[in-house]
C-alpha positions in Angstrom: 327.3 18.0 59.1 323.5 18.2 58.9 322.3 18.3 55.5 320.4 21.9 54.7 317.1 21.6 53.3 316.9 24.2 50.6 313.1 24.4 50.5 310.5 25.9 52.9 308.1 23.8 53.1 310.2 20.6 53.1 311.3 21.9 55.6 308.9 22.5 58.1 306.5 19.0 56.5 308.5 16.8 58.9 308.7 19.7 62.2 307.2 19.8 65.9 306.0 23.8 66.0 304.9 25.1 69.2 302.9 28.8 69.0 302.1 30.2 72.1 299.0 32.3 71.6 297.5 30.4 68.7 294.4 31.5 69.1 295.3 35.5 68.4 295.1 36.7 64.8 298.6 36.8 63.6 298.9 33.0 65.5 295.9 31.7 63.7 297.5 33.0 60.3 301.3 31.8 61.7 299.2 28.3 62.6 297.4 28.2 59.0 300.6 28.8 57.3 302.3 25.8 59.2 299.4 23.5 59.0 299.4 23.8 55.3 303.3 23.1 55.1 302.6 19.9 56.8 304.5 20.8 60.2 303.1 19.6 63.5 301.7 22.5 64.9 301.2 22.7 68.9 299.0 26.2 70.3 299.6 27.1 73.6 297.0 30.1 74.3 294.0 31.4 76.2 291.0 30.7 74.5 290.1 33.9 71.4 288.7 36.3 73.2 287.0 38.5 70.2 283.3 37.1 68.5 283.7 36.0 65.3 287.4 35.2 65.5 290.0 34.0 63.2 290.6 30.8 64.9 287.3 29.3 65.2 286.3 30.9 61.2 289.6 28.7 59.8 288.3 25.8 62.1 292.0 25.4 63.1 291.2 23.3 66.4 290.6 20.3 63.9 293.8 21.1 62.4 296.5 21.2 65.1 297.0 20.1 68.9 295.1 23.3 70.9 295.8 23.7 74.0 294.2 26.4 76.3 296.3 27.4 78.8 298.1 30.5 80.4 301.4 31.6 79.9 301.5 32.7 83.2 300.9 29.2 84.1 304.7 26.9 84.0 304.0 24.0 85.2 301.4 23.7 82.4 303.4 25.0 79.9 306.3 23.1 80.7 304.1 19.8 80.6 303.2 20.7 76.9 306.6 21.4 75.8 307.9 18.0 77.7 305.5 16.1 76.2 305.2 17.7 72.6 309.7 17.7 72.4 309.1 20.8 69.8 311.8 21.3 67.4 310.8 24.7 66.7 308.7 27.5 68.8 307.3 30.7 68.2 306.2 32.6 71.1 303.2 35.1 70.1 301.3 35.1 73.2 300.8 38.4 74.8 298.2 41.1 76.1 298.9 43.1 72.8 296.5 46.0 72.9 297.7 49.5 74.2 294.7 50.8 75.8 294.0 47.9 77.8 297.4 47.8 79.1 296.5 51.0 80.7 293.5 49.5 82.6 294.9 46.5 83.5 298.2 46.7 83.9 299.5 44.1 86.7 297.9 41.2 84.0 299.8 43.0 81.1 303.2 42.8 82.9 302.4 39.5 84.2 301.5 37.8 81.0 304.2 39.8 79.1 307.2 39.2 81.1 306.6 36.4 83.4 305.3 34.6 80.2 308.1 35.5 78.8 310.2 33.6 81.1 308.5 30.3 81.5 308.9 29.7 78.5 312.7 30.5 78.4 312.6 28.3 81.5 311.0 25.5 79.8 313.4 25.5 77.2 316.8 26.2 79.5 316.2 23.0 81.4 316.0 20.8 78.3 317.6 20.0 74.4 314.1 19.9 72.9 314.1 23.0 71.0 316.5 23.6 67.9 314.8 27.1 67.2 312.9 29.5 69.3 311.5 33.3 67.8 310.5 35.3 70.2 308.0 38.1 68.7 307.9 41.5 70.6 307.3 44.9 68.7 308.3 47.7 67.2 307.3 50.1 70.2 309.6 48.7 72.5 311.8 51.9 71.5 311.7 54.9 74.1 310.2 57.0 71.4 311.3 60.6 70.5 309.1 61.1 67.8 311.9 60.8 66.0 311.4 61.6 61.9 313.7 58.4 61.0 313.0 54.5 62.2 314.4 53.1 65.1 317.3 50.6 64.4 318.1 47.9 67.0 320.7 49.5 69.1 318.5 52.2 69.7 317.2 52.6 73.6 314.6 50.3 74.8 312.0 52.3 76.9 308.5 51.7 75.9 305.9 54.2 77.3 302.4 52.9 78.3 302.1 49.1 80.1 302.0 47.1 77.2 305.0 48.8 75.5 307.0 48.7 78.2 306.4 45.1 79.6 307.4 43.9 75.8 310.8 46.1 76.4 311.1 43.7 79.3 310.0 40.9 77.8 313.1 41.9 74.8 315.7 42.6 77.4 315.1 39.5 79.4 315.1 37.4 75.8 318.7 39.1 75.7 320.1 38.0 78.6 318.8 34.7 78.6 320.6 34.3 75.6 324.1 36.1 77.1 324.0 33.9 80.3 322.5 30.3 79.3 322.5 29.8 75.6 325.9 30.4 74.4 327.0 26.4 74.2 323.6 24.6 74.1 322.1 24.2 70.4 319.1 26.4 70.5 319.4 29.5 68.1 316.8 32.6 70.0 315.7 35.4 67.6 314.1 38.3 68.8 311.5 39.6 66.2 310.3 44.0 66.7 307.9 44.0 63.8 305.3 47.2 63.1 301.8 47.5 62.8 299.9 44.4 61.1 297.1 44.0 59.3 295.3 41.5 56.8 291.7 39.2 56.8 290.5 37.9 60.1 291.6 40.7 62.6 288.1 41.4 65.0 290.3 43.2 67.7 289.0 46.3 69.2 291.0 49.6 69.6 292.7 49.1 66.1 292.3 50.8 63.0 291.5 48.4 59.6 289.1 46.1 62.2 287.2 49.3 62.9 286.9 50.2 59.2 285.6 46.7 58.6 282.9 47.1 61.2 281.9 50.4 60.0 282.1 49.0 56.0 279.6 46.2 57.6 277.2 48.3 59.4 277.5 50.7 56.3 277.9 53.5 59.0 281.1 56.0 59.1 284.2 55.4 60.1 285.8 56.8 63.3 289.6 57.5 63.5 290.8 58.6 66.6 294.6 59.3 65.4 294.7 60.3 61.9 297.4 62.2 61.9 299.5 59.2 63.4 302.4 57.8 61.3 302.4 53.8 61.8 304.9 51.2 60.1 301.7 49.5 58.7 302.2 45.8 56.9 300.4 42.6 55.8 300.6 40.2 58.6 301.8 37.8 56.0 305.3 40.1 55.8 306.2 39.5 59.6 305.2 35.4 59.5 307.3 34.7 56.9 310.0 36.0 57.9 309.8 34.4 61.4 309.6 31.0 59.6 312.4 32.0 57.8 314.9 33.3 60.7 313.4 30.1 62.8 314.7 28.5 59.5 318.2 29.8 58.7 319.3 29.7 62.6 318.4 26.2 62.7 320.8 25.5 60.9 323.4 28.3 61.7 323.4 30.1 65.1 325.2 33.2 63.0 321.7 34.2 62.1 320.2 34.1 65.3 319.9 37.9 66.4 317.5 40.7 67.0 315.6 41.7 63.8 313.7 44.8 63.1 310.5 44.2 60.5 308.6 47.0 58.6 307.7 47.9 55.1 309.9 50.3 52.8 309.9 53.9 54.1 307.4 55.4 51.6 304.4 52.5 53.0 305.0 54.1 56.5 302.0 56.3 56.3 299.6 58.2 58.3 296.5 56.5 59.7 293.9 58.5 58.1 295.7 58.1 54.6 295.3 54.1 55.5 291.9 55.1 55.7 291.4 56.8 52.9 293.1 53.8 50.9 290.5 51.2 52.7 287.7 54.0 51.5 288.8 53.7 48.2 289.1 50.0 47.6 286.1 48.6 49.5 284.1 51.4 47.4 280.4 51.9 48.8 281.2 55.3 49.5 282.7 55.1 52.9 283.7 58.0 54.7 285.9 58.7 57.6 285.7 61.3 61.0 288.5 62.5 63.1 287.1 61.4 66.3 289.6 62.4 68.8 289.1 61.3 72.0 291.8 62.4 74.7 292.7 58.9 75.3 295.6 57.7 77.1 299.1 58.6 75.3 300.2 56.7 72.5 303.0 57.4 70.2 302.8 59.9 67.3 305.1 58.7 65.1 306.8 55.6 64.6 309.3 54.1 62.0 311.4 51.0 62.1 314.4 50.7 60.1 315.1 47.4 58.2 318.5 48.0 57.1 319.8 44.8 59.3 317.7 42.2 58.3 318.1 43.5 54.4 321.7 43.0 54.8 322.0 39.9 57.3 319.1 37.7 56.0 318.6 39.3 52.5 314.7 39.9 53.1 312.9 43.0 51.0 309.1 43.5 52.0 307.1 42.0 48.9 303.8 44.2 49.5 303.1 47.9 49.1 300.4 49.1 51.6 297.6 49.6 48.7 298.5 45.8 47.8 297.9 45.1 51.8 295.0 46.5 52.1 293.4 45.1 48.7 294.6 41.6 50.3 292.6 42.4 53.4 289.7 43.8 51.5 289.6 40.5 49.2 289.7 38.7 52.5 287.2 40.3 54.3 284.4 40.1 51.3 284.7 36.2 51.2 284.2 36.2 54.8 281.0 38.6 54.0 279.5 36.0 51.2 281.3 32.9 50.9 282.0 32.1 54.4 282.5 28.2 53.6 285.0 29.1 51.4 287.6 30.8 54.1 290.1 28.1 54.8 290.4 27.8 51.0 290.8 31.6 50.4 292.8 31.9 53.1 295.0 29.4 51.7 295.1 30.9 48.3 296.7 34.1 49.5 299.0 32.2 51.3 300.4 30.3 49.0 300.1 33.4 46.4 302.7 35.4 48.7 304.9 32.0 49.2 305.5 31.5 45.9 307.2 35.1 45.6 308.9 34.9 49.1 310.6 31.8 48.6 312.2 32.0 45.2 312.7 36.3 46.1 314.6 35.0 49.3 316.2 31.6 48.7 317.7 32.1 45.5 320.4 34.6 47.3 322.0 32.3 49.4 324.7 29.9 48.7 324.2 26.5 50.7 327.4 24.7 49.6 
């Protein structure tokens, strides 16, 4: 029998990562956090596509093996993944905003499902991969506007494009699993996790990036849903668990499964009380405006419910959302004045939220 490796980071020192969509914010943080635990790391991704961008601030390129390329694309992707032999991979890549799901949609599905596939292809058709997390989100419910979270049995129905297409891309994780994975030796977990945020995000249409423009350009705040109810979290909550559940169903297939991931009920809040939190901590007397602008539809209210992974896995969130937004803050103010100092920084808070995760988490489980 293998021999367990009870520690993180000794762990993933001596590992072959793939991340597909590197370049995005939470795969820049997901890339940092693996380059400073001495893994391997391989990014699969289109080039960033905001200016300034995570990716090229952390000067993770010098880091790691980037690769630009398109999901869409198998051949290429399967020549990475034949030539890299990754023991673990964690797919990220994905046309993740709402709105722009509406306007393009055919490139949404595309790179959402069909991206979704080659790389389950890629893996099918050889024994490289020990470990695979597949990352969708927590609006691949059909949502009733329900006043409780969704749990993972509930229906599968997103809305607009980009909800949707990562329902597909969840369903088709599912029954790759059911009809080719059963005997072979790669554990798939299927990751739903809500609303991120944290240092580094430039993306447009989303709310703590727009307050940081508007802090910048010392102008006002425009909120277009305040009245919207989001399972908000530090994008440090999510990654760590995905290294952990790659983790644990490396080792034991029994933990391979699909995962809800959101922060304790009472951090579930409405946007514009986000905002006023944000207000608060950056201080310079920002204000906010309900800008409402008959947009395409987009879900009222949202909740996950973590009871699963609490119970299976033994995982708590570790940040309240005033703490997660004073992380972000701190973040965003060295990026304002110390810019030289971001990789640093950035490393700081990681390894400040590590060293409660690890002994919080590892300490439960028996490895005898």
């Amino acid at each position: 029998m293998e021999k367990i490796e009870k520690n993180l980071k000794r762990f993933y020192s001596n590992k072959t990562v793939l991340i597909t969509g590197h370049t995005g914010f939470k795969g820049s943080w997901l890339s940092k956090i693996l380059i400073d635990f001495g893994s391997k790391v391989i990014g699969y991704s289109l080039s960033p596509n905001t200016e300034p961008n995570l990716f090229k601030l952390l000067e993770l390129e010098d880091k790691m093996i980037s690769i630009i390329g398109d999901i869409r694309d198998f051949e290429k992707l399967k020549n990475v993944v034949d030539k890299y032999k990754p023991d673990i991979i964690f797919h990220l890549a994905a046309q993740a905003l709402v709105r722009d799901s509406y306007e393009n949609p055919k490139y949404t599905y595309e790179t959402n499902i069909l991206g979704t596939v080659n790389l389950l292809e890629t893996i099918r058709t050889s024994d490289y991969c020990r470990s695979l997390v597949n990352v969708t989100t927590d609006k691949v419910y059909k949502n009733n506007e329900w006043h409780w979270g969704y749990r993972e049995n509930d229906q599968l129905d997103g809305y607009d494009p980009y909800s949707n297409s990562k329902s597909c891309s969840d369903i088709i994780t599912q029954s790759y699993i059911r009809s080719f994975f059963g005997n072979k030796k790669t554990s798939i977990s299927i990751m739903r996790a809500g609303n991120v945020i944290g240092g580094g995000d430039f993306s447009k249409d989303r709310i703590i990036p727009d307050c940081i423009k508007a802090a910048v350009s010392n102008s006002r705040i425009e909120i277009r849903n305040p009245h919207s109810i989001r399972p908000y979290q530090h994008v440090l909550e999510p990654l760590f668990v995905y290294i952990f559940v790659a983790y644990k169903q490396y080792y034991d297939k029994k933990y391979a499964d699909t995962y809800n991931v959101g922060p304790e009920d009472q951090d579930c809040v409405k946007t514009g009380n986000l905002v006023d939190i944000f207000c608060k901590k950056y201080g310079n007397d920002l204000i906010w405006l309900n800008k409402s602008d008959n947009g395409p539809h987009e879900a009222n209210f949202l909740k996950l419910d973590c009871s699963k992974i609490k119970s299976n896995l033994l995982w708590k969130p570790l940040l309240n959302i005033e703490k997660a937004v004073e992380l972000t803050i701190e973040w965003v103010k060295i990026w304002q004045t110390e810019r030289f100092r971001l990789g640093e920084f950035t490393s700081f808070q990681i390894e400040n939220y590590f060293s409660i995760f690890e002994p919080t988490i590892l300490e439960n489980y028996d490895y005898e």
